[in-house]
N, CA, C and O of each residue as an XYZ file, in Angstrom:
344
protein
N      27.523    -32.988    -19.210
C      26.892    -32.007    -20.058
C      26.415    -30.832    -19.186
O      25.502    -30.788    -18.362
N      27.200    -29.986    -19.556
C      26.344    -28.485    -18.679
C      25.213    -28.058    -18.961
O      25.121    -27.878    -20.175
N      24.533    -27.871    -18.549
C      23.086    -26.567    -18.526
C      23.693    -25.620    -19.483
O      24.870    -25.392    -19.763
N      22.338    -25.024    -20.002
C      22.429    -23.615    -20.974
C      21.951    -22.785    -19.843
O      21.158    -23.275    -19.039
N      22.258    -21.896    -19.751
C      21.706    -20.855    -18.687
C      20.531    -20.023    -19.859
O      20.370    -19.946    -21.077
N      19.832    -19.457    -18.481
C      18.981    -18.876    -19.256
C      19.202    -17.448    -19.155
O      19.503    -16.783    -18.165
N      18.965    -17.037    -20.553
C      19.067    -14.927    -20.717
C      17.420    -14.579    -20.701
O      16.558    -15.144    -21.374
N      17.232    -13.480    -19.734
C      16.203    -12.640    -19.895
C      16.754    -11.229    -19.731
O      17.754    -10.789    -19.163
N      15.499    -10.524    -20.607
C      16.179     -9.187    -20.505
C      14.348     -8.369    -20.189
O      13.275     -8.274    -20.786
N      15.087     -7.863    -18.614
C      14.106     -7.358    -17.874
C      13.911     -6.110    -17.565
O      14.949     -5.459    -17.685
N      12.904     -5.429    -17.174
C      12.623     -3.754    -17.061
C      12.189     -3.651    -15.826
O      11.088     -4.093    -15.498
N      13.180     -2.927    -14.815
C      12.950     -2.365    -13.756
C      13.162     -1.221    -13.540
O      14.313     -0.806    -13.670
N      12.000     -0.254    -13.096
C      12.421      1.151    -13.565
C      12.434      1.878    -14.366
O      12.545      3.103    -14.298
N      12.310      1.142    -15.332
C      11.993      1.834    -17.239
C      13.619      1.409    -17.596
O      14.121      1.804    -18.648
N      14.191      0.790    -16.880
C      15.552      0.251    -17.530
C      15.329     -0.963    -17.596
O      14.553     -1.631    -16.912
N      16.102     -1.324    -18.538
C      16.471     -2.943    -18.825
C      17.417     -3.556    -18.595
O      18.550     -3.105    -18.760
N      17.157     -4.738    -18.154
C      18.837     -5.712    -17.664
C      18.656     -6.724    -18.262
O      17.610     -7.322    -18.513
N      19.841     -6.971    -18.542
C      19.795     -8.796    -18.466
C      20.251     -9.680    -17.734
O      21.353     -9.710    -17.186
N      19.413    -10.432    -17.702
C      19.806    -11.688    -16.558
C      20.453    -12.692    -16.810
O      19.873    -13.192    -17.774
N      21.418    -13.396    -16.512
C      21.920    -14.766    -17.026
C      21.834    -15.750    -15.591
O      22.397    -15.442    -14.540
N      21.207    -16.692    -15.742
C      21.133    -17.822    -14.668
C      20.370    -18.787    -14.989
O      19.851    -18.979    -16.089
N      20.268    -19.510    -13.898
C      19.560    -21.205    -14.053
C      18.541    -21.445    -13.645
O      18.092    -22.573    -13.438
N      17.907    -20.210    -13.429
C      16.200    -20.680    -13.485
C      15.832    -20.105    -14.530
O      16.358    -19.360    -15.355
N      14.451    -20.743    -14.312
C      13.064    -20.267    -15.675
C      12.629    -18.724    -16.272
O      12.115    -17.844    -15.582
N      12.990    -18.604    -17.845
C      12.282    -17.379    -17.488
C      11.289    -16.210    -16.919
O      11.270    -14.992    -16.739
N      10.542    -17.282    -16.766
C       8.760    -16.451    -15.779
C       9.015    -16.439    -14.926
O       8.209    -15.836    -14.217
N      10.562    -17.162    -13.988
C      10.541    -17.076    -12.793
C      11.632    -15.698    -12.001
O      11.741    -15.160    -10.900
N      12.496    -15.577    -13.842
C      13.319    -14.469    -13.475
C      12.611    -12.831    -13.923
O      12.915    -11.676    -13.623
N      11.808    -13.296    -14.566
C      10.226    -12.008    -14.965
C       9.674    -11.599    -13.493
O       9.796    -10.454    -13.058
N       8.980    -12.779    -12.683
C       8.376    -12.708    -11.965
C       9.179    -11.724    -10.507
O       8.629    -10.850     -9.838
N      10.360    -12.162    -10.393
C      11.797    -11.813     -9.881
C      11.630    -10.277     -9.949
O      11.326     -9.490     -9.053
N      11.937    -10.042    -11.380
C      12.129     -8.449    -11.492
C      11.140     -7.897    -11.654
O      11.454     -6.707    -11.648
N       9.474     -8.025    -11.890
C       8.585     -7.787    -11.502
C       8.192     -7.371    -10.247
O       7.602     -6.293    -10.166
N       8.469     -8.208     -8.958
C       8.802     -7.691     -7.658
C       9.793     -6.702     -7.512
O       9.317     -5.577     -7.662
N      10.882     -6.714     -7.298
C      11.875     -5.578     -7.326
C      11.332     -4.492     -7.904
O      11.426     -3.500     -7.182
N      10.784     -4.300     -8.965
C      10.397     -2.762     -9.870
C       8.667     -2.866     -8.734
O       8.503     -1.683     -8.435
N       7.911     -3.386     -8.314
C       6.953     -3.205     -7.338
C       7.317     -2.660     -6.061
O       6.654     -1.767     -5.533
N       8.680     -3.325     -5.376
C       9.166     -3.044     -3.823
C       9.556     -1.021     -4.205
O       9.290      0.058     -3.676
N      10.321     -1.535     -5.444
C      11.062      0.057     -5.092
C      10.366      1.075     -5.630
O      10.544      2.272     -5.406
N       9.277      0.401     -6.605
C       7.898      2.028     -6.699
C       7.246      2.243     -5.148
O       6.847      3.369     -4.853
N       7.156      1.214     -4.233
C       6.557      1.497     -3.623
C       7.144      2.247     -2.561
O       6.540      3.049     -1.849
N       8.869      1.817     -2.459
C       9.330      2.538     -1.191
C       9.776      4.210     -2.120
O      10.196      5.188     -1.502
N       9.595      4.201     -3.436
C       9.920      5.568     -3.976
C       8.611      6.486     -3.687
O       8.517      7.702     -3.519
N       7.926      5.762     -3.691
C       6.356      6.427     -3.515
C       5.906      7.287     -2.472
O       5.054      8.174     -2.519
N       6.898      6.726     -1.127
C       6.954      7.174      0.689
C       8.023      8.059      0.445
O       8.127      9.108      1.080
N       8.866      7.701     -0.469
C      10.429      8.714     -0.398
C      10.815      9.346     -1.928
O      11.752      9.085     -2.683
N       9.960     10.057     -2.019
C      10.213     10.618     -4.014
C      11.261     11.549     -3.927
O      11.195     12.362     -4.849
N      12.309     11.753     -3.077
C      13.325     12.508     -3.221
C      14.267     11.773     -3.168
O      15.367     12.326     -3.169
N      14.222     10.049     -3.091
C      15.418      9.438     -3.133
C      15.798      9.020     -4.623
O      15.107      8.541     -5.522
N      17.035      9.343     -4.567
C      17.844      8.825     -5.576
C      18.170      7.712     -6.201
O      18.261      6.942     -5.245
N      18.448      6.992     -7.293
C      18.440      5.563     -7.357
C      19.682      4.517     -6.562
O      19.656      3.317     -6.835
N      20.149      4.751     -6.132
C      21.494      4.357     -5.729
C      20.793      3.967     -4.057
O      20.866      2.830     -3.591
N      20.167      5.077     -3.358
C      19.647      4.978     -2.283
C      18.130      4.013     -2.329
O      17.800      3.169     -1.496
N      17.410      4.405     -3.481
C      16.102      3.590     -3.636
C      16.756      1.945     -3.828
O      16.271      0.893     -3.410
N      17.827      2.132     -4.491
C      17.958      0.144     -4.476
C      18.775     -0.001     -3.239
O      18.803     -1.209     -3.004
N      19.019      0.231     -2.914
C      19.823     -0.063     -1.089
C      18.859     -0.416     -0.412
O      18.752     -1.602     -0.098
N      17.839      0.604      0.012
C      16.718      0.106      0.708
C      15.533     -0.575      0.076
O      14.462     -0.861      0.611
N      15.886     -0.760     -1.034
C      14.895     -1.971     -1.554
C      15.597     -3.032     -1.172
O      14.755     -3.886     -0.895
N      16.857     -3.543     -0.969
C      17.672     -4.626     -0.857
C      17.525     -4.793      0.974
O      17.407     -5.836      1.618
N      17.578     -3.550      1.412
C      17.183     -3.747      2.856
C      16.237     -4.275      3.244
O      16.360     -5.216      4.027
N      15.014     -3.850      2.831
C      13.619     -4.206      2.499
C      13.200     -5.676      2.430
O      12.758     -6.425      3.301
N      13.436     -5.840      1.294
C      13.092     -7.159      0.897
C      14.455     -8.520      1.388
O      14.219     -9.728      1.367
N      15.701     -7.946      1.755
C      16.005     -9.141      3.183
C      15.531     -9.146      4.143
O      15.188    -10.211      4.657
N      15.321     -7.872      4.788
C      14.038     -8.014      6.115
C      12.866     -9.214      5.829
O      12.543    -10.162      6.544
N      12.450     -8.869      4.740
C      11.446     -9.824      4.458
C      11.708    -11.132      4.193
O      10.847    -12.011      4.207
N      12.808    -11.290      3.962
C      13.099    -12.754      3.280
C      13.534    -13.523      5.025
O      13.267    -14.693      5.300
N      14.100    -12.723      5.824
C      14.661    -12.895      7.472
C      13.340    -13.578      8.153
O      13.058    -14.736      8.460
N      12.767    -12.518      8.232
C      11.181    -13.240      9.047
C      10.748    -14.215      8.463
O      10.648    -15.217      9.171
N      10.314    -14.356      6.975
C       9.791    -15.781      6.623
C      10.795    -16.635      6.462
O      10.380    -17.743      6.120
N      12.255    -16.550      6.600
C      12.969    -17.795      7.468
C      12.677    -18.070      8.467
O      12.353    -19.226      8.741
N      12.697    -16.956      9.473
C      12.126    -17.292     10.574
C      11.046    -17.824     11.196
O      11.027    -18.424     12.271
N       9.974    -17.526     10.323
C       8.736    -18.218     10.512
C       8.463    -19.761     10.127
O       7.785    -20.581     10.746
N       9.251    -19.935      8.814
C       9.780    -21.126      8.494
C       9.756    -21.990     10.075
O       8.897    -22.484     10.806
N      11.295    -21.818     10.073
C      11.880    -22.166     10.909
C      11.026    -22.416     12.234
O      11.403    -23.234     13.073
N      10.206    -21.892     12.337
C       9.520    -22.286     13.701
C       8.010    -22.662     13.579
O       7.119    -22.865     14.405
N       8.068    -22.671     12.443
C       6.917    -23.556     11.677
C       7.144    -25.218     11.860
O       6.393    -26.075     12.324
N       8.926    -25.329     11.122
C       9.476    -26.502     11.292
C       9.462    -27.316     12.598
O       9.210    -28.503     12.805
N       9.837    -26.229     13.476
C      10.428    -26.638     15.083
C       8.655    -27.279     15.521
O       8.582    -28.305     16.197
N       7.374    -26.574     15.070
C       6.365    -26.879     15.783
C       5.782    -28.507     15.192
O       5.260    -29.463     15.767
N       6.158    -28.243     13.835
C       5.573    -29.659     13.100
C       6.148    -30.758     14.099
O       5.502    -31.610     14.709
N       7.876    -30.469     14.121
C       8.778    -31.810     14.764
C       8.221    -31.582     15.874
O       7.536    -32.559     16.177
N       8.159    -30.564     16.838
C       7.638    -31.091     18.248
C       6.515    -31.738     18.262
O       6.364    -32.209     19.389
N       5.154    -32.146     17.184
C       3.931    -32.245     17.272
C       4.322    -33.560     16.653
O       3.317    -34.260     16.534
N       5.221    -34.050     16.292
C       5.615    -35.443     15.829
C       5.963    -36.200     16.841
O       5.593    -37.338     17.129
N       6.756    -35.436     17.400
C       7.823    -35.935     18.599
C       9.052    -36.298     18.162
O       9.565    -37.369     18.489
N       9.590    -35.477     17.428
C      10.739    -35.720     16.490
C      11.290    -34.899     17.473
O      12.472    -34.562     17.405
């Protein structure tokens, strides 16, 4: 038996999308809630960028961010196992 995917239809930007996937709706709200926060804020430093350029470096942006807290992860992990002796 397959999953129903879930539809939300979200506003980023004063536009609306819809989403189709397999998580929760509050979680795909919460989702595009961030995104329409990252790119007011990097439009806010750069009000002459265009939308095409504002979502590029929102996508830049927020993998930078997603990079380091792997990374921090990750050596979060490495400190637990060394403090185990794993």
């Amino acid at each position: 038996m397959t999953q129903e995917k879930t539809r939300v239809t979200v506003e980023i930007r004063n536009r609306s999308y819809k989403i189709v996937g397999d998580e929760d709706a509050s979680h795909v709200r919460l989702v595009a809630s961030l995104v329409d926060q990252k790119m007011r804020e990097i439009q806010e430093m750069n009000p002459q960028l265009d939308t095409a350029s504002l979502a590029v470096l929102t996508a830049v942006n927020s993998m930078n961010d997603y990079l380091k807290l792997k990374e921090d992860y990750a050596s979060l992990l490495g400190s637990i196992k060394k403090e185990r002796g794993l």
